[in-house]
N, C-alpha and C positions, 0 to 999 in steps of 0.2 A: 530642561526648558521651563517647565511648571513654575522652578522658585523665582525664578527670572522676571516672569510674569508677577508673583506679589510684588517685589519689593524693587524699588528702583536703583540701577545699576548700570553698568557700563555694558550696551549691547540689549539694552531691555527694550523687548518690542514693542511698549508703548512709547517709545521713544520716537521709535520709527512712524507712530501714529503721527507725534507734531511736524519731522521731518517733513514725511509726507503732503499732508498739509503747507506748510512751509516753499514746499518748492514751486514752479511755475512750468507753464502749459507745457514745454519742451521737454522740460525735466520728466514732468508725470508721464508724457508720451512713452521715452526713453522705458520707464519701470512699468510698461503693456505686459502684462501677460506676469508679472511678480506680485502679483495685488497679494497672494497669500502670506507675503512676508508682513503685510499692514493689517493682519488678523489679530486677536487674541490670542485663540485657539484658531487653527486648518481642521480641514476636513479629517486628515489623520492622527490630530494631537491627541494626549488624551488627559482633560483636567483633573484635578483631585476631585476624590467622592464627593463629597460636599458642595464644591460646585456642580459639578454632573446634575445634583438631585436639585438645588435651588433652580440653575435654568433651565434644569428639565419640565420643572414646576411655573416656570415663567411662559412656557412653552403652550403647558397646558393652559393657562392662560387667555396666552394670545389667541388660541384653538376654540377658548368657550365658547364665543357668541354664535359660532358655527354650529357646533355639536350641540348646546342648548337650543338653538333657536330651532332646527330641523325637527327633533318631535314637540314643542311645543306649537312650533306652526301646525303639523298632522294632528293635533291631537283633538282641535277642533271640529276637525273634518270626521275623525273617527269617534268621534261621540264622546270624547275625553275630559271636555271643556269644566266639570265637576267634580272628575276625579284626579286630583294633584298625586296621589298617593301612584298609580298607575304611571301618568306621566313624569315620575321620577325613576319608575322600574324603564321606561324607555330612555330616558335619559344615562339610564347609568348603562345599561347593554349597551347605546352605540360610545361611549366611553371605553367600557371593556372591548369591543371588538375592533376600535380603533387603535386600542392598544397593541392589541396580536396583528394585526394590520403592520403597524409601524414597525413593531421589530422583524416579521417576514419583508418591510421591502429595505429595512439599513442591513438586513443580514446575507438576505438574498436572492436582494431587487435590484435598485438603481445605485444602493449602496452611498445614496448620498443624505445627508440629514434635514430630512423633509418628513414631515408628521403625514398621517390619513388618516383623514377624516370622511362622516359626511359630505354629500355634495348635492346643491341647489338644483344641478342638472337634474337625480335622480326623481327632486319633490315636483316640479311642474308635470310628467305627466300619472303621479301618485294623486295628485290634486284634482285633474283634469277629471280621473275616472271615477273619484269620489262626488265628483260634483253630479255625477250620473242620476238621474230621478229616482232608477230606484235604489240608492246607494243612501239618498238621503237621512237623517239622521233623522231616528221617531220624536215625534213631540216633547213627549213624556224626558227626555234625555236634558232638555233644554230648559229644565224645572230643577235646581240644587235639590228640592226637597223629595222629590221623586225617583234622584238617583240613591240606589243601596249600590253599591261599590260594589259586593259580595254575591248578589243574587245572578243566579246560574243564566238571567234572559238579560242583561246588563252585560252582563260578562261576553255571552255571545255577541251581543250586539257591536262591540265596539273588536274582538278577535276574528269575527268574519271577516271586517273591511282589512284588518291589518296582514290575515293572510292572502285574500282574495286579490281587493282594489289597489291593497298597495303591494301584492302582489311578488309576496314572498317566493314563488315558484319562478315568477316572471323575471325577477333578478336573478335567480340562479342558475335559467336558461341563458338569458342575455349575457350573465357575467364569462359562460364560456365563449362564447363569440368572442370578447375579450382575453381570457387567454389563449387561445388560436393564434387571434392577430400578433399579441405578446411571441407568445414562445414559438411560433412557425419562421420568425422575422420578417414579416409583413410591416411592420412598424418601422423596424430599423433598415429595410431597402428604401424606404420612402425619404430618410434622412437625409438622402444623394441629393433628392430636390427642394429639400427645406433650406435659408438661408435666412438671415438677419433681415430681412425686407418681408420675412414669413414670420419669423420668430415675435418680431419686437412688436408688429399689432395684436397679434394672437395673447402674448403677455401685458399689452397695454389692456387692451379689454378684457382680462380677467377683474381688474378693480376698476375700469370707469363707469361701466350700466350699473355700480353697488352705491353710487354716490348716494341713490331714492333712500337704501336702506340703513346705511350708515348716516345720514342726515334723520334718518326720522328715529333714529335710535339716541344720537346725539340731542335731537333737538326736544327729547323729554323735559330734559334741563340743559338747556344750554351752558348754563353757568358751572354747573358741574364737568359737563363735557368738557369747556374750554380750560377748567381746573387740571383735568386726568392730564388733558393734550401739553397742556402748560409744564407738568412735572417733567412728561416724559421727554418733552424737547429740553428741558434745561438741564434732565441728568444725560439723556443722548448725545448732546451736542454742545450744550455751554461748560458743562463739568466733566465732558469725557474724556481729560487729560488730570483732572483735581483730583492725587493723590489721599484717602484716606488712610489715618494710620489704626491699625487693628491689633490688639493682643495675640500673639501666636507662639507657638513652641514647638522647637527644633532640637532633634538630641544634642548637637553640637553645641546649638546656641540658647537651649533653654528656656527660658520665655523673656520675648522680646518682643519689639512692634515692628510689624511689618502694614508696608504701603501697600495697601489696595486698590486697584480701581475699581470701588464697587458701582461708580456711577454710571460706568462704560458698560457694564456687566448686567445691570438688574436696572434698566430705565425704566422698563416696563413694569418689573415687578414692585420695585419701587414708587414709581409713579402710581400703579392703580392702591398698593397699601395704604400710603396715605392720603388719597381722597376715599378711599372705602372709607377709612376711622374719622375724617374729617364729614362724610355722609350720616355716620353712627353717631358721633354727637350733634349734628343739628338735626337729628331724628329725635334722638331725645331729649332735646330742648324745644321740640314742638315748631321748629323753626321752616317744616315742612308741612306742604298743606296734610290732611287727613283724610280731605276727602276726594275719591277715586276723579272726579269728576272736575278737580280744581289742576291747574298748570304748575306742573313739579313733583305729583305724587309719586312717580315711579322714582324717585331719587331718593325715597325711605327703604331704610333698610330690614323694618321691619313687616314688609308687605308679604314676604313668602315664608312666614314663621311658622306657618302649617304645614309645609313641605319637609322641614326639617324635624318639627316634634313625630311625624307621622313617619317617617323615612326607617325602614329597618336598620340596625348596627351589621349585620353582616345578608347580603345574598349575591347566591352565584346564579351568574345568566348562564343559560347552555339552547344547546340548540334545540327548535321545535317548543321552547316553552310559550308558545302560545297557540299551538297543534301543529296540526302535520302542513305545513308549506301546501297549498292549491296554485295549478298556472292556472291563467288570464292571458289570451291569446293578445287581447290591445296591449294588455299590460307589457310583453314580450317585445312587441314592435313600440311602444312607447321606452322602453327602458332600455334598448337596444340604438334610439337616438341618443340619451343622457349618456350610454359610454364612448360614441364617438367623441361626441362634446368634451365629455371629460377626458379621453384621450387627449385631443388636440391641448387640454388645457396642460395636463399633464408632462408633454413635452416640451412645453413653454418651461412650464416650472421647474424640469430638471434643469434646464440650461440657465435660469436665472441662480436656481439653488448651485448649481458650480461655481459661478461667476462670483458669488456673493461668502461662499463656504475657503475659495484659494485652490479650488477643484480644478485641472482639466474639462475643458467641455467635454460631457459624456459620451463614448464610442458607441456604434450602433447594438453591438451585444449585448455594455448596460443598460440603453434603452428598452429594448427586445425584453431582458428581465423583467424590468421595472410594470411597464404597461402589462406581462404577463403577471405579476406578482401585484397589482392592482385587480387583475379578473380574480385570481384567488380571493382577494381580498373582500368585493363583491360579493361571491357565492358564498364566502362566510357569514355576509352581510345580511345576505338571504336566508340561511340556515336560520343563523341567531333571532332575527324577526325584527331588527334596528329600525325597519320603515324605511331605509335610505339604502345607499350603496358604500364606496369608499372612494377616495379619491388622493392624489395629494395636493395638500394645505398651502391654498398660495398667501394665508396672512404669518405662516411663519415663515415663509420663505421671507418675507419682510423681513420680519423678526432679526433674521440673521445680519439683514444690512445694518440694522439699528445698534445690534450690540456686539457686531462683530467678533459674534464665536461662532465658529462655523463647524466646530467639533460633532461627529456624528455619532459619538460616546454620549453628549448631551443628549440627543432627540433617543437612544435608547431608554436614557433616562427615564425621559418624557414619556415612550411608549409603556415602560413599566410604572411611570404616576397613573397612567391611562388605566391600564390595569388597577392595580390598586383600588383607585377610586371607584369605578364601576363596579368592586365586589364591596363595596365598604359602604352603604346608602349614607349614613348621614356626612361624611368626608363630600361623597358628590353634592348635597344638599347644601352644604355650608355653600363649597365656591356657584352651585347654580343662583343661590342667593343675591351674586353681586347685583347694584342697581343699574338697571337699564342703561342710564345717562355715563354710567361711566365704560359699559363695555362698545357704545358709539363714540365717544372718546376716542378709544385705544385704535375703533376699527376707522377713521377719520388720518390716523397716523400713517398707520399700515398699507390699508389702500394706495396713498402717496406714494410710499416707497414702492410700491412692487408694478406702479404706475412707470414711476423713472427709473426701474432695473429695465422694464419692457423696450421706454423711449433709449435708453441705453445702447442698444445693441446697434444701432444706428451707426456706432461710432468710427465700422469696418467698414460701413457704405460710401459710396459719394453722393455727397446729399446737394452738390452742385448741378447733379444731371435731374432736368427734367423727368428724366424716366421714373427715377426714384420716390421724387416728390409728389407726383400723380400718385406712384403705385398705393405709398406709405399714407398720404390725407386721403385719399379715397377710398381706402379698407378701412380704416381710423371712423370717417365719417358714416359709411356704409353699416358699423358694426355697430354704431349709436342708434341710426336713422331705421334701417330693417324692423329690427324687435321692436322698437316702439310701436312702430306703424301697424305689424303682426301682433302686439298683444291690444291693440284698441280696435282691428278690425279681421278680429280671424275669421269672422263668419265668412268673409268675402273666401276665403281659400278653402271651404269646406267640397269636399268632390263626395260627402256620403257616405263613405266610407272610415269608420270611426279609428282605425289601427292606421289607416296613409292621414288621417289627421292628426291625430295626435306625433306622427313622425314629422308632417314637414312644419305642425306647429313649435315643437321643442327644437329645431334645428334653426327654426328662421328665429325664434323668439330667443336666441345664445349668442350675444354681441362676438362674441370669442370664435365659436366656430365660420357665422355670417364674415369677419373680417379677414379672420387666419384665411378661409378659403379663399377669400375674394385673389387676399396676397399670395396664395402658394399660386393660382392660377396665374393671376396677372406677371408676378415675377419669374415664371418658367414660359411663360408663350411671348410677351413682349419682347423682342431683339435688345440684348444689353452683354457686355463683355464679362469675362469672370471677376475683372476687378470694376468696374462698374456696379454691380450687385453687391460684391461685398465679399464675394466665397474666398477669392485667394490670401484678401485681409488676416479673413476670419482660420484659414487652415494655418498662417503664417503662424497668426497669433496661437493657435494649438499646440502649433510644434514648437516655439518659445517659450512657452507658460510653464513646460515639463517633459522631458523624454520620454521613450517608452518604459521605462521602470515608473517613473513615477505616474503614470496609467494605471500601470499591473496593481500600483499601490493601492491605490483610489478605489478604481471598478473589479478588480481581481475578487472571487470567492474566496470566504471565510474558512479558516478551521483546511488549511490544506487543500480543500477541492478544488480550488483554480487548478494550483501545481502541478494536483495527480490526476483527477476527471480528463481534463482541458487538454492535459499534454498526449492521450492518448491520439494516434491518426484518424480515427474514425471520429475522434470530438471534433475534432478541428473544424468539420461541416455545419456541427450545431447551430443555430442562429446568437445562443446563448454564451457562447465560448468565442474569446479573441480569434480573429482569423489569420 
């Protein structure tokens, strides 16, 4: 299948891309539930190395603005703001533990090719407790010239808050809360009453409350932005049938040119390449301002060249390297709201990442993994001293629509670029490098997509019935309108109690979980028939998409353990094993 894929031929699945395309409303109906035939790569293909490593790398990518922006945003908070040199050891740890993250859940999680990351949930109440009086950051800290990097009351200064407020201990309690719900299957009984009228706001607002920050990331430079967005729509969508021919060698045939679709394959990597080097020469042609203070500066490339001269060539993170983990009781019930949230998000994004990979939608057991192999992920989170948690990545889940390889051989990839780079400081230094303007670009794309994977799901519903169109604008609007209201007037919800604040603050202030709830509630109490809702649509289309083998295929354990663990009688009960 591989060669099929370079060079074009009779039966060649990009074929079936224009096909596709080509046909009309009845037609595409007709092919429900076959979408992984209009793949590149499916979920179970497996591409040759060299691709694997380039979109594994593309992957990483799409991931940075994520993993970058989460301790550069804490870093302020914890007294970092001076020292670049520090926050690039934080940067590169949640790198690395993203990375061990990602290959525990494609190996022996959800099984589907979905990255983890960071996650925003964990930094609002990391923020909240920092803001505390006496948390405050000393004078002296706020002076460049004041700060020595090295000196032993420096050092504590800013290692206290990271174990304490942000509350290393407190993720590593919370995160088992997390695995409980995971592996008890708590998660995966709850899926009985999850449906398309639950799913599709819950993943609509994972990217529409992001519009503030991908707008003001883009709007550095706008010009540059709309350049990045410009590449990657013209290689995603105008050239992702144009044929490139490439020098290649085959024992049979030697060396000879083979047709690639590299445009279909690398838009993103492609696109951000050449506005990077098109940002590097009009850096050095002066053609950007200089000074910090004028409109366009963050679109030079040479603003973080201290990060990189300063960045060691080799260090390994391990755990406790910033002491011994301390709980923070707020901290506990503050970061134990961020894992529901990022549950709820996280269920969305399996079911988008299927959709979009040529997967089965996921059975309750790989769910059950998945969210438990996120709490692992967490407490490693916590060990290591990342400042965050983990979560899975709903801007590549994008990704996956855009360049339609949905191979979960690639985000291993990815997981081992992760790695890699987080022991490698100046490798993470180079790509933390990118200019601002263009990683709001990318996230301006992305967004979009994982926007209309959400409205998507829609498609099982009948969207003729009043019922539905209440449930779905009303949780939609509710999950805009809530957080905003909650983060411009929290005082009013303050009951005194600092630990039920900070809880019902991060749960009201998460468009995703305010909407998902409104809709799990509203679509299980309102009177509506099973095809009315969407369910019978939706199991129809499951059971059309793939038999039971090809299930086993998808979500089944690695390396045997499905086969032999799973077939014993006494497994059979697990929450984690097919029932």
């Amino acid at each position: 299948m591989n060669e099929a894929l370079l060079e074009v031929e009779d039966g060649d699945p990009y074929r079936a891309l224009s096909e596709l395309d080509a046909k009309g409303p009845e037609e595409k109906k007709k092919d429900q539930g076959k979408s992984y035939s209009t793949l590149v790569y499916s979920v179970t293909d497996i591409p040759p190395w060299y691709l694997c490593i380039l979109l594994g790398i593309q992957h990483y990518l799409t991931a940075l603005g994520g993993l970058v922006a989460i301790p550069l945003i804490l870093s302020k908070e914890l007294c970092l703001q001076h020292d670049p040199l520090t926050q690039g050891h934080l940067i590169s740890t949640i790198f690395f533990v993203s990375g061990i993250c990602t290959l525990l859940q494609v190996f022996f999680g959800v099984r589907l090719p979905i990255l983890q990351g960071g996650t925003f949930a964990f930094l609002t109440p990391s923020l909240a407790m920092l803001s505390l009086p006496n948390w405050k950051c000393p004078a002296w800290t706020q002076n460049a010239s004041q700060v020595n990097a090295t000196s032993p009351e420096f050092i504590e200064v800013w290692q206290s808050r990271i174990r304490e407020e942000v509350s290393q201990g407190g993720k590593m309690i919370a995160s088992c809360f997390q695995i409980f719900v995971g592996f008890s299957g708590l998660i995966g009984l709850m899926m009985r009453f999850i449906g398309p009228l639950t799913i599709a706001p819950t993943i609509t607002l994972v990217a529409l409350p992001l519009f503030n920050s991908a707008g003001d990331e883009a709007g550095s430079h706008w010009g540059i932005s709309a350049m990045a967005i410009f590449f990657i729509v013209l290689f995603s969508q105008y050239l992702k049938n144009v044929p490139v021919p490439l020098p290649s060698y085959q024992g049979s045939r030697k060396c000879h040119f083979s047709k690639v679709y590299l445009f279909q394959i690398f838009p993103v990597l492609l696109g951000l390449a050449i506005t990077w080097l098109i940002c590097f020469v009009l850096t050095v042609t002066s053609a950007f301002p200089s000074d910090p203070a004028v409109y366009g500066y963050p679109a030079r490339t040479d603003i973080k060249g201290d990060v990189l001269s300063q960045a060691p060539w080799f260090r390994f993170p391990y755990p406790g390297q910033w002491g011994i983990p301390t709980i923070s009781l707020a901290g506990v019930f503050g970061i134990i709201a961020g894992v529901i949230s990022s549950m709820v998000e996280s269920v969305g994004d399996y079911f988008a990442c299927a959709r979009l990979s040529g997967a089965p939608p996921p059975p309750k057991h790989a769910i059950n993994r998945g969210i438990g192999v996120e709490g692992i992920g967490c407490l490693l989170a916590g060990a290591w001293g990342t400042g965050n948690g983990t979560t899975s990545y709903s801007e590549n889940v994008g990704a996956l629509g855009i360049t339609r390889v949905g191979s979960r051989t690639v985000i291993v990839a990815g997981g081992c670029v992760l790695l890699v780079i987080g022991m490698f400081g100046k490798i993470g230094a180079v790509f933390a490098s990118i200019p601002t303007p263009l990683i709001g670009g990318l996230l301006l794309v992305m967004f979009g997509i994982i926007t209309a994977v959400g409205v998507s799901n829609l498609q099982y519903v009948d969207m003729n019935s009043s019922r539905n169109l209440f449930i779905f604008g009303f949780s939609i609007y509710a999950g805009l309108a809530i957080p905003s209201w909650v983060t411009k007037n929290s005082q009013v919800l303050e009951t005194g109690i600092l630990q039920l604040d900070q809880v019902i603050r991060v749960l009201l202030t998460t468009g995703m979980f305010v909407g998902g709830f409104l809709a799990f509630v509203l679509d299980n109490t309102i009177p509506g028939s099973q095809e009315e809702r969407g369910l019978l649509a939706w199991k129809e289309t499951s059971q059309e998409e793939c038999d039971e083998a090809r299930v086993l295929e998808v979500y089944n354990l690695p390396f045997g353990i499905g086969t032999k663990f799973c077939t014993f009688s006494w497994a059979q009960y697990l929450p984690t094993c097919p029932q």
